[in-house]
ZAPANU-451722 format. One record per residue (C-alpha): residue in one letter; x, y, z. Coordinates in steps of 0.02 Angstrom, whole numbers, plus 50000, padded with zeros to 5 digits. Each point is the difference from the previous one (the first is absolute). Layout:
KOLMAR  a  X  Y  Z .
...
***
This chain:
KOLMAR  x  55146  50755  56890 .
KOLMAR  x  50011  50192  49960 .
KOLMAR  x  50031  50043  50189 .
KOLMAR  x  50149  49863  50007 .
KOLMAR  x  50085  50085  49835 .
KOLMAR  x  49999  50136  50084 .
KOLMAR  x  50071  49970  50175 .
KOLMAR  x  50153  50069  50039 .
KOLMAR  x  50072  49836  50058 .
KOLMAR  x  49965  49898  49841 .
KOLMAR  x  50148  50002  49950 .
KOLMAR  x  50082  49939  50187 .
KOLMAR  x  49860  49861  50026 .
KOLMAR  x  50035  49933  49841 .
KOLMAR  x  50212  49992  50028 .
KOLMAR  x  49971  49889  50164 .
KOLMAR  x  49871  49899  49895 .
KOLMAR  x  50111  49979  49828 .
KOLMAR  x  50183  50002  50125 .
KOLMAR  x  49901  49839  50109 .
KOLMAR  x  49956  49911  49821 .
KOLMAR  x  50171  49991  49942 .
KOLMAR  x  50057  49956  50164 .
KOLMAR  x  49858  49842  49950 .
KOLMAR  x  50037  49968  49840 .
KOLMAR  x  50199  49967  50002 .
KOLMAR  x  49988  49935  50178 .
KOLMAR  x  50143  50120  50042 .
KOLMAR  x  49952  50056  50179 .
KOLMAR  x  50155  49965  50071 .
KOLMAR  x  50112  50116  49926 .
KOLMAR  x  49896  50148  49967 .
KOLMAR  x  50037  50178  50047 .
KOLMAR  x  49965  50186  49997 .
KOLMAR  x  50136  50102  49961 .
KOLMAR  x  50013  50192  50066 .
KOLMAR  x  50152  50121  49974 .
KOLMAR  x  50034  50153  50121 .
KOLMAR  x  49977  50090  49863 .
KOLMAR  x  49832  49946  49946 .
KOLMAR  x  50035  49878  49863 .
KOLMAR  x  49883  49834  50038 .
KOLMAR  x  49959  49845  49926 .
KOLMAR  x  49831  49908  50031 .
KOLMAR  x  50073  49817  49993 .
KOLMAR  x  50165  49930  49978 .
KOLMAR  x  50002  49831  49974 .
KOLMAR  x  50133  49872  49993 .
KOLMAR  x  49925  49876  49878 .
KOLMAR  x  50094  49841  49927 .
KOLMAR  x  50199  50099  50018 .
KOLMAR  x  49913  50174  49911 .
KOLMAR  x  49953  50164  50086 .
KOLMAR  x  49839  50035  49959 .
KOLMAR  x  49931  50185  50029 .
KOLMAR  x  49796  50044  49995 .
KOLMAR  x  49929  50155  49998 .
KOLMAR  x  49790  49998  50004 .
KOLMAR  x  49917  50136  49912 .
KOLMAR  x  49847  50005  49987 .
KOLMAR  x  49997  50083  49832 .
KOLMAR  x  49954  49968  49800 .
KOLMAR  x  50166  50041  49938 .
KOLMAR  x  50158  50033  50146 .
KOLMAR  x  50136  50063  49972 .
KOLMAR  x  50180  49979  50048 .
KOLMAR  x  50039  50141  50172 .
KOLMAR  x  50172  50031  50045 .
KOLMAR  x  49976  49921  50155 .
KOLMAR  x  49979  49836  49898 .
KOLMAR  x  50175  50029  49915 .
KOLMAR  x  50066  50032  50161 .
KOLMAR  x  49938  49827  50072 .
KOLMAR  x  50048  49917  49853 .
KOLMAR  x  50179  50070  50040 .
KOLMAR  x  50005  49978  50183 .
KOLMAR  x  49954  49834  49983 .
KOLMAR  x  50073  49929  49853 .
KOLMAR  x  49816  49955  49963 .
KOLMAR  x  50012  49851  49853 .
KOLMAR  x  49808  50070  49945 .
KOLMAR  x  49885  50110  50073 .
KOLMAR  x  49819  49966  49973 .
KOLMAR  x  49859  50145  50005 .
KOLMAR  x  49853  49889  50047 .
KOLMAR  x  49835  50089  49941 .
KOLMAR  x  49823  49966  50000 .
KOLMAR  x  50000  50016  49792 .
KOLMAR  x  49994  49856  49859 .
KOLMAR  x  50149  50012  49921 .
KOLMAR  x  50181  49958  50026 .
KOLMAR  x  50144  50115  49922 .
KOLMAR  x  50168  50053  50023 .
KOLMAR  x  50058  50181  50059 .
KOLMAR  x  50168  49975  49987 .
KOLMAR  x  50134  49843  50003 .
KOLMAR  x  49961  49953  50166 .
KOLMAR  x  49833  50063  50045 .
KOLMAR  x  49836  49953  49938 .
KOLMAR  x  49814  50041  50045 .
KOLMAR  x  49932  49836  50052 .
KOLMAR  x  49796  49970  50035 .
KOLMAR  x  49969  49924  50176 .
KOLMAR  x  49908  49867  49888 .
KOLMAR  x  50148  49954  49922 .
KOLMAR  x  50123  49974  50128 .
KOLMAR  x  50093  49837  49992 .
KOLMAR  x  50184  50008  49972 .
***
């Protein structure tokens, strides 16, 4: 367990896994996306869920923070809530639209 902690694509392995489980667990596979600016900003998943844009970010993280890329995706596109999916145990609010979520917990 100590040698996957410490491989440098934890954190990469564990977006496709946690991105593929919300995919799952809303049965939303049909109008999911990546999002990608010129500039850099990105998005993991946009989803169009129920008439609401829906923005996740997974971090694989104890406590994550809000990045100015996030603001910038929220802006873009006129995200409704963006969710920063991570592998923790509690669920908490960063700001009026965005909230740490735990994988475990996902179900809208």
């Amino acid at each position: 367990m100590e040698q996957v902690m410490a491989h440098p694509r934890l954190g990469f392995s564990w977006e496709g896994f946690a991105l593929e489980e919300v995919l799952l667990r809303l049965r939303a596979e049909r109008d999911a996306y990546f999002f990608k600016t010129h500039g850099g900003t990105e998005l993991d998943l946009l989803l169009m869920w129920q008439g609401k844009r829906l923005g996740f970010e997974f971090k694989f993280q104890d406590a994550p923070r809000v990045t100015k890329a996030m603001r910038l995706a929220m802006q873009d596109l006129r995200l409704d809530h963006l969710y920063i999916v991570s592998p923790g145990r509690h669920r908490y609010p960063l700001d009026e639209r965005i909230e740490v979520m735990p994988l475990s917990a996902i179900e809208l």
